[in-house]
C-alpha positions as CSV (number, residue, x, y, z in Angstrom):
1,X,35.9,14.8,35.6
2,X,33.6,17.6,34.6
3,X,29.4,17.5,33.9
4,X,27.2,19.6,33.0
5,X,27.5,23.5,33.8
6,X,25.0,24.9,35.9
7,X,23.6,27.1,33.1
8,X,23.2,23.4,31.3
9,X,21.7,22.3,34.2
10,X,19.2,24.7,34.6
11,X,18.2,24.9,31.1
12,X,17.9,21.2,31.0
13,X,15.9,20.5,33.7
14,X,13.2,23.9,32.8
15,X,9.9,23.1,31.9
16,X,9.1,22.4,28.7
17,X,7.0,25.8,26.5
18,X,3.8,24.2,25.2
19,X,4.1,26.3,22.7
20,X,6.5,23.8,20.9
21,X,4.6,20.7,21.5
22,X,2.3,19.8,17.7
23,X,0.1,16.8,18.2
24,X,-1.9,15.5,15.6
25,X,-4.5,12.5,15.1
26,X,-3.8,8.8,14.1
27,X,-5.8,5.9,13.7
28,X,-8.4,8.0,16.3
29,X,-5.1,8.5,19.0
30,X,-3.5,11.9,19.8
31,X,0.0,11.9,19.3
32,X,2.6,14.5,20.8
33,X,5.6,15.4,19.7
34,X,8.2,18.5,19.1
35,X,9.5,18.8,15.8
36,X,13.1,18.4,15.0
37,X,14.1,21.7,14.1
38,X,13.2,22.5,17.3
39,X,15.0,20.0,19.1
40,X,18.5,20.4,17.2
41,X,17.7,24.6,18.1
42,X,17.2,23.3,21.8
43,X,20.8,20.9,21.8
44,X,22.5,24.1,20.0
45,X,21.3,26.7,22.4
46,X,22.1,24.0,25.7
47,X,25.3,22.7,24.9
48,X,27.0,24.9,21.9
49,X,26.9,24.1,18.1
50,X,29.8,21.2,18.4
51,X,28.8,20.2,21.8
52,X,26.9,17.3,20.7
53,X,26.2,14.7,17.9
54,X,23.3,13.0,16.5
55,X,23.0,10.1,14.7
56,X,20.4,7.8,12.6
57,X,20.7,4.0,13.6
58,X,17.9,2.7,11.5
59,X,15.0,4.3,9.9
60,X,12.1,1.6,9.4
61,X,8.7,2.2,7.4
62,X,6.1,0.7,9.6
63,X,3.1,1.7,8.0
64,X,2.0,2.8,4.3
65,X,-1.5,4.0,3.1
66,X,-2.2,4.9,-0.5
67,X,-5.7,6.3,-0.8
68,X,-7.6,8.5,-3.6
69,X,-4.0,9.1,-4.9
70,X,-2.2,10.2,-1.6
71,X,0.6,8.3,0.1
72,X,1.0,8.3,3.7
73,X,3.6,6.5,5.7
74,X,5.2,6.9,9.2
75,X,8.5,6.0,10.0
76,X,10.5,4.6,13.3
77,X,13.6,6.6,13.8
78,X,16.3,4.8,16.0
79,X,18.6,7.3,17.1
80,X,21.9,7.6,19.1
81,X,22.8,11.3,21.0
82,X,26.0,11.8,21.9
83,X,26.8,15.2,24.1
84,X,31.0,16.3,25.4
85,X,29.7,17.3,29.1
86,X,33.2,19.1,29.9
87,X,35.7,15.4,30.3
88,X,32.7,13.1,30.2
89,X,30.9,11.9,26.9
90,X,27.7,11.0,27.1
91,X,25.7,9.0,25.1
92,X,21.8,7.9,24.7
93,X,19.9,6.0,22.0
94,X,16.0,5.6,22.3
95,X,13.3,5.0,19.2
C-alpha cells in the first residue's frame, strides 16, 4: 500500500503563509479562517486536480440578523474530504 509522496508530505506539513489567513469580528470575537478558494487551490496544487473529493454533508443556518434593511446570516458547513493517497483512500469529515 502506498501514502503520501514525499513532495505531498512536505507541502502538507509547511507552514501555513499568513498571508492567506482573513479574520473578521463577530459578536466582539475575532474569527480566523482561509477562504475556500484558497483551500480547493491548496488540495489541487497538493494532491493533483482528481486527487481528491469534497463533499457538503449538511449546511445549517445558525444565526440570522435583519437590521436597517440588511440580512446577515452564518452558516455551519459539515463537510466530508476524501483524498486517493497512491492505494489508500482517505477520508475526513469535521464542521
Amino acid at each position: 500500500m502506498m501514502g503520501f509522496s514525499d513532495d505531498q508530505v512536505k507541502k502538507l506539513s509547511a507552514k501555513l503563509n499568513g498571508k492567506h489567513v482573513r479574520s473578521r469580528i463577530h459578536n466582539g470575537f475575532e474569527i480566523s479562517y482561509i477562504e475556500g478558494w484558497h483551500v480547493i487551490a491548496e488540495a489541487n496544487r497538493v494532491f493533483g486536480y482528481d486527487g481528491w473529493d469534497r463533499e457538503t454533508v449538511k449546511l445549517e443556518c445558525i444565526w440570522e440578523l435583519n437590521r436597517d434593511n440588511q440580512c446577515r446570516c452564518g452558516y455551519m458547513a459539515h463537510v466530508r474530504v476524501t483524498v486517493r493517497a497512491g492505494d489508500k483512500i482517505i477520508c475526513r469529515e469535521a464542521s
